[in-house]
N, C-alpha and C positions, 0 to 999 in steps of 0.2 A: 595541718599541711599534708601528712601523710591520707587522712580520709578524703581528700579532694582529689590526692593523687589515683587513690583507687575508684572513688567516681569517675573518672575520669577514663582509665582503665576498661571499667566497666562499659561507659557507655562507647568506647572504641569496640569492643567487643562485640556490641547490638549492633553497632553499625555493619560487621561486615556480615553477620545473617541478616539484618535486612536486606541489604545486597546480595547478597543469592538467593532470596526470597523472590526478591523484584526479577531478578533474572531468573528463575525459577516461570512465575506466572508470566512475562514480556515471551520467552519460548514455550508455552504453552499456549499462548494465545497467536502467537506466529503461526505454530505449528493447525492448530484449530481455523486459522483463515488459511491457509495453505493447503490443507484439504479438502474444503469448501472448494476450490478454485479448481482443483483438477476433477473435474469433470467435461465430456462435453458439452455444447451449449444446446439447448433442447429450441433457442431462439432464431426462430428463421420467418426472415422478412423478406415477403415473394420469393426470388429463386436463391437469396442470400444467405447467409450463415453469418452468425454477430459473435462476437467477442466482445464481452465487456465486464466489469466487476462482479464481482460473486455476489448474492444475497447475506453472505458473510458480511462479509467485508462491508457492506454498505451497512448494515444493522450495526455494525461497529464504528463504523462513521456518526450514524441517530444518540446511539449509545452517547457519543463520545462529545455530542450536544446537550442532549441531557445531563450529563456530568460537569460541566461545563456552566449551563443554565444554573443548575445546583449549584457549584462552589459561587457563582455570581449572587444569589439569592441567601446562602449563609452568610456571605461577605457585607450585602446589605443590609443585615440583620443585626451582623454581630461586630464588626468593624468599626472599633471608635478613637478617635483622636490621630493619634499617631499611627493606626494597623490603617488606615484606608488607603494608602499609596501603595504598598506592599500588597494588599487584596489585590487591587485594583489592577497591580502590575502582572499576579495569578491569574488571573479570568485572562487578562490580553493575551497573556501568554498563550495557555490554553487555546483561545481560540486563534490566533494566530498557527499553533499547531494543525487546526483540525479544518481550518477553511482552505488551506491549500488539496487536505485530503479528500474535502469535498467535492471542490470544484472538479479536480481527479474521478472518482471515482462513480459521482454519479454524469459527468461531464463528457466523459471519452469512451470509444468505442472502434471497433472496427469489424466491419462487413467483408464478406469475399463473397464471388460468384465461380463461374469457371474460367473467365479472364483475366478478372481486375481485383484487385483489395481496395477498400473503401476505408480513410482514415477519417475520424471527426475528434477532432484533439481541443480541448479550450485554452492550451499552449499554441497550438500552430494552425496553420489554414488548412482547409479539409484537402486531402490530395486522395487521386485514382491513379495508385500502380497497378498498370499491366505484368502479370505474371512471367511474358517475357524481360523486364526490367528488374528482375531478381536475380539478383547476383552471388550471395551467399548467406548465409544464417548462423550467427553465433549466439555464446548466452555469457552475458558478462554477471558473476557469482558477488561480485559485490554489488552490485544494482538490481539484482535479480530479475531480470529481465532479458527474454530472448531479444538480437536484432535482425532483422531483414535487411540487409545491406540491398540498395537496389542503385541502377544508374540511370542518376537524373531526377530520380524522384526524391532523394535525403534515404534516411534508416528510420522503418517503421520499427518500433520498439512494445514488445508485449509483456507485459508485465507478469510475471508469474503464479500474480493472484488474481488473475484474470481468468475468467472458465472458456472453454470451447477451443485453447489453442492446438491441440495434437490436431483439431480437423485442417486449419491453417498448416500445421506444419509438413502433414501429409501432403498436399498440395503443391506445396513449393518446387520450382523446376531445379533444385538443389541438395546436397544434404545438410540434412540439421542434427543441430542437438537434439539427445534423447528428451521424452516428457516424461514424467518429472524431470528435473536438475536433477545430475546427479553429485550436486552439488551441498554441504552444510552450510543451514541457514546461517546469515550474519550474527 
């Protein structure tokens, strides 16, 4: 009894350096697409300027398919009797995680010219705010995402791992949040 109680012990103990491990690498790999993203955007379509996901970030979306594919492929391989609902339930998981990130990130974008900002979202229908229709601009720290609050048109919302925003924010007929956040990550 006593040597079960210290197994026990023990593996409480792995548990909580795994846990700062995984939090360890989860803020180093935030931090790594987060500096990817503050750049500006080098993409200009005719007289426009884009905003859209980092090269980062999107390599960690392929990535995060491949891992994905992987655990699906060990699972086929090595999952018998009773482990195939449990696999099977890790892969959905998975990708359930990573197809919202997808459609996100390789999916949305946003254009400006000297008038209009150009929204194409595969959540909402494509909208053109006029830059008079700009009302204020904040950055909410737990969504991490700057918003353009405008009237009439809803809040165009940019994500902070999104590259090219300080040219947008220069722009605006308002004041904004500094770029970067000066905010710690979640």
């Amino acid at each position: 009894m006593n040597s079960n109680y210290l197994q026990l012990a023990a593996l409480e103990h792995g548990g909580h350096i795994e846990s700062a491990l995984i939090g360890i690498v989860v803020m180093a790999v935030l931090g790594f697409l987060m500096r990817g993203a503050q750049k500006e955007t080098l993409v200009v379509i005719g007289s426009r300027r884009k905003i859209e996901h980092s090269q980062r970030m999107r390599t960690f979306v392929i990535l995060g398919w491949v891992f994905t594919a992987g655990l699906a492929l060990l699972a086929a391989f090595t999952a018998r009797g009773g482990n195939v609902k449990p696999a099977v339930l890790v892969v959905a998981l998975f990708g359930a995680l990573f197809l919202p990130l997808h459609v996100e990130t390789f999916g949305a974008s946003i254009t400006w010219d000297e008038t209009n900002i150009y929204t194409r979202s595969p959540w909402r229908r494509r909208r053109t705010v006029p830059f008079t229709a700009v009302k204020s601009c904040d950055f909410s720290p737990v969504l991490q995402w700057y918003r353009i609050h405008t009237d009439g048109h809803g809040i165009v919302r940019l994500h902070a791992y999104m590259t090219g925003i300080p040219g947008l924010l220069r722009m605006l007929p308002c004041a904004s949040p500094p770029y970067p956040p000066n905010v710690p990550m979640p």
